[in-house]
N, C-alpha and C positions, 0 to 999 in steps of 0.2 A: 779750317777747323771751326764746328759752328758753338759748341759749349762751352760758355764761359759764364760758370755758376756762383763763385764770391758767396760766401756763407761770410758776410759782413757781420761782425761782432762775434762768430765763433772763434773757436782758439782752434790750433790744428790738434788737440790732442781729442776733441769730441767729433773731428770728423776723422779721426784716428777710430776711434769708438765704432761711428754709423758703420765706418768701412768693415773693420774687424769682426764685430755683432753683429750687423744686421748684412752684410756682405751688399752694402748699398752702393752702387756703381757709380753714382752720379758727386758721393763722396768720394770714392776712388780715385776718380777721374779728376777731382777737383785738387785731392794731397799730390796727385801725379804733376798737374800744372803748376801748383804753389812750389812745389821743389824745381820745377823745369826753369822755371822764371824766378825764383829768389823772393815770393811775393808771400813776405808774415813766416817766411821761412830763409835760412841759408841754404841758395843755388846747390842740388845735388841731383844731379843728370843721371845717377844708378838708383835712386831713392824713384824719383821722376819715372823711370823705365820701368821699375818695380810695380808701382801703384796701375799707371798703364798697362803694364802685362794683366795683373790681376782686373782692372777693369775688361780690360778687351776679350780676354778666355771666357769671362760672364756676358761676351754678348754687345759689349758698350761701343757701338760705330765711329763714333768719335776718337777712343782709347786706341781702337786697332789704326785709324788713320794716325794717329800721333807715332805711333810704333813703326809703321811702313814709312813716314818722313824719316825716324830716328835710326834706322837702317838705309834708308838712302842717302843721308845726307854725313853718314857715320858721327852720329852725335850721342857720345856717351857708349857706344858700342862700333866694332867695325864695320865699314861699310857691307853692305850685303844687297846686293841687288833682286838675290833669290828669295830670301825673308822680308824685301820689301813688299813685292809683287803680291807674297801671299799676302802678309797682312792688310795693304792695299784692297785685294780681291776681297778680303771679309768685310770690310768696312764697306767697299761697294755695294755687296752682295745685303748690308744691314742698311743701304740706301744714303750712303755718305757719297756727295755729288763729286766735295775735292777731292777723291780715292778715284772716282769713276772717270776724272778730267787726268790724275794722274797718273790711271792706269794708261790711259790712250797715250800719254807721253813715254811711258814706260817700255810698251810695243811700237812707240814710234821709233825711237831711237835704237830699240832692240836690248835695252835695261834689264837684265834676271829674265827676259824671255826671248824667243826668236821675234826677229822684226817683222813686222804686220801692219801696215798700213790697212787693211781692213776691218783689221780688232782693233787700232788707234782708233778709227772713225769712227767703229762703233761707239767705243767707250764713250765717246766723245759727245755722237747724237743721246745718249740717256743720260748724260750733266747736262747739256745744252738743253733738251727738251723741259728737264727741273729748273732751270733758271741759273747756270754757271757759265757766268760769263767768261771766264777764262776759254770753255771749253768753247765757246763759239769763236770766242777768238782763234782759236786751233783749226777748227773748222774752215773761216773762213782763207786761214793762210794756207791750207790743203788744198783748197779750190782754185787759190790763187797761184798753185804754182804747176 
């Protein structure tokens, strides 16, 4: 996850506001986090998922990656493999490198798609080539075995 925005000295009721009015993403994204993590808010994981949904449908790469971990990982919703993938794939597809390193895990193991070891590598070569080291590390264990 690369967005970690902190509206230091706002109150969350004006980025309530930005979000509501001006349908501003990057505040969305940010009510989504301060509820996911407890942070100037009390921890609520349906609030959190709420703010991310409505970020990620407006576009936000970061929002739909948080949504594809919170379906994978069944955090706040059941797990879903099939709804991870997708929102994974949007978040890729919007240039988010941790979506793209974990879509190739996702077709590696065969997660909410059929198993692909040539879609894992790919996903993989376009994180690696942006600079995600996770994904080379992937890489490199592919070659190595």
């Amino acid at each position: 996850m690369e967005k970690v925005i902190y509206y230091s000295g706002r109150k969350i009721r004006n980025l309530t506001y930005l979000a509501d009015r001006y349908e501003d993403t990057d505040a969305m994204f940010e009510l989504g986090f301060r509820y996911y993590f407890g942070y100037g808010v009390r921890h609520n994981v349906r609030k959190a998922l709420a703010w991310f949904y409505n970020a990620a449908i407006r576009g936000d790469k970061d929002a739909c990656y948080q949504l594809g971990s919170m379906f994978s990982c069944g955090e706040g919703v059941a797990v879903d493999d099939y709804e991870a993938v997708d929102w994974y794939y949007q978040a890729a597809e919007l240039g988010c490198v941790d979506a793209m390193n974990d879509l190739g895990v996702m077709y590696a193991e065969g997660y909410g798609v059929d198993a692909c070891m040539d879609e894992a590598i790919g996903w993989w070569e376009k994180a690696a080539e942006l600079g995600c080291e996770e994904a080379k590390e992937n890489l490199a264990r592919c070659k190595s075995e």
